[in-house]
C-alpha positions, 0 to 999 in steps of 0.5 A, spaced: 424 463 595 423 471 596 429 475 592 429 480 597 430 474 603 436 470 604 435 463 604 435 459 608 441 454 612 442 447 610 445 445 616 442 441 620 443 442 627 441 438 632 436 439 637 439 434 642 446 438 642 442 445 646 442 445 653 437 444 658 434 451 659 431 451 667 428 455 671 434 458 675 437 459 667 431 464 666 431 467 672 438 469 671 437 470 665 437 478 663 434 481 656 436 485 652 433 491 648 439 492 643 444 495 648 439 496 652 438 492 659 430 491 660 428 492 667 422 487 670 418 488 675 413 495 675 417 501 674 419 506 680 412 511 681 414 517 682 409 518 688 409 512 690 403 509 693 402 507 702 399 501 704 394 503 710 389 501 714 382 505 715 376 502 716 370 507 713 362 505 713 358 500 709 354 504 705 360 509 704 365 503 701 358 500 697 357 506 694 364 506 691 365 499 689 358 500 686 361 505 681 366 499 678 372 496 677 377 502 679 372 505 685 379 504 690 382 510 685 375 514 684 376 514 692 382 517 692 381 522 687 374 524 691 379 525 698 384 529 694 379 534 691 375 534 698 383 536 701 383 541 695 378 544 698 379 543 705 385 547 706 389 545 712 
């Protein structure tokens, strides 16, 4: 045993006495941080992201996916710095 550590409690308690934790207890469940509530799920953007329909050519979609994973915001980083350029 370490000095600086408490020891640990004799007693004996047994496992069979807890409740049964199920899935609609986890799902209720909320998590603490401290005081502090931790909030699941993907936090709120700031600029949220639209989900649209476009159909562009093959060769150009090719191009994109051929660069890797991560060709979907390389694309819009290319139409963001073509509007740069292209005011309306």
């Amino acid at each position: 045993m370490n000095g600086s550590k408490p020891a640990t409690p004799t007693e004996w308690i047994d496992p069979d006495d807890a409740p049964e934790l199920t899935d609609e207890f986890f799902e209720r469940a909320d998590e603490y941080l401290g005081d502090q509530l931790v909030r699941r799920g993907r936090p709120v953007a700031i600029s949220p992201k639209l989900s649209v329909t476009v159909r562009y050519d093959a060769d150009v979609i090719a191009a994109f996916k051929a660069t890797g994973k991560g060709w979907q915001t390389r694309m819009n980083d290319a139409l963001r710095e073509w509007l740069a350029s292209h005011p309306a």
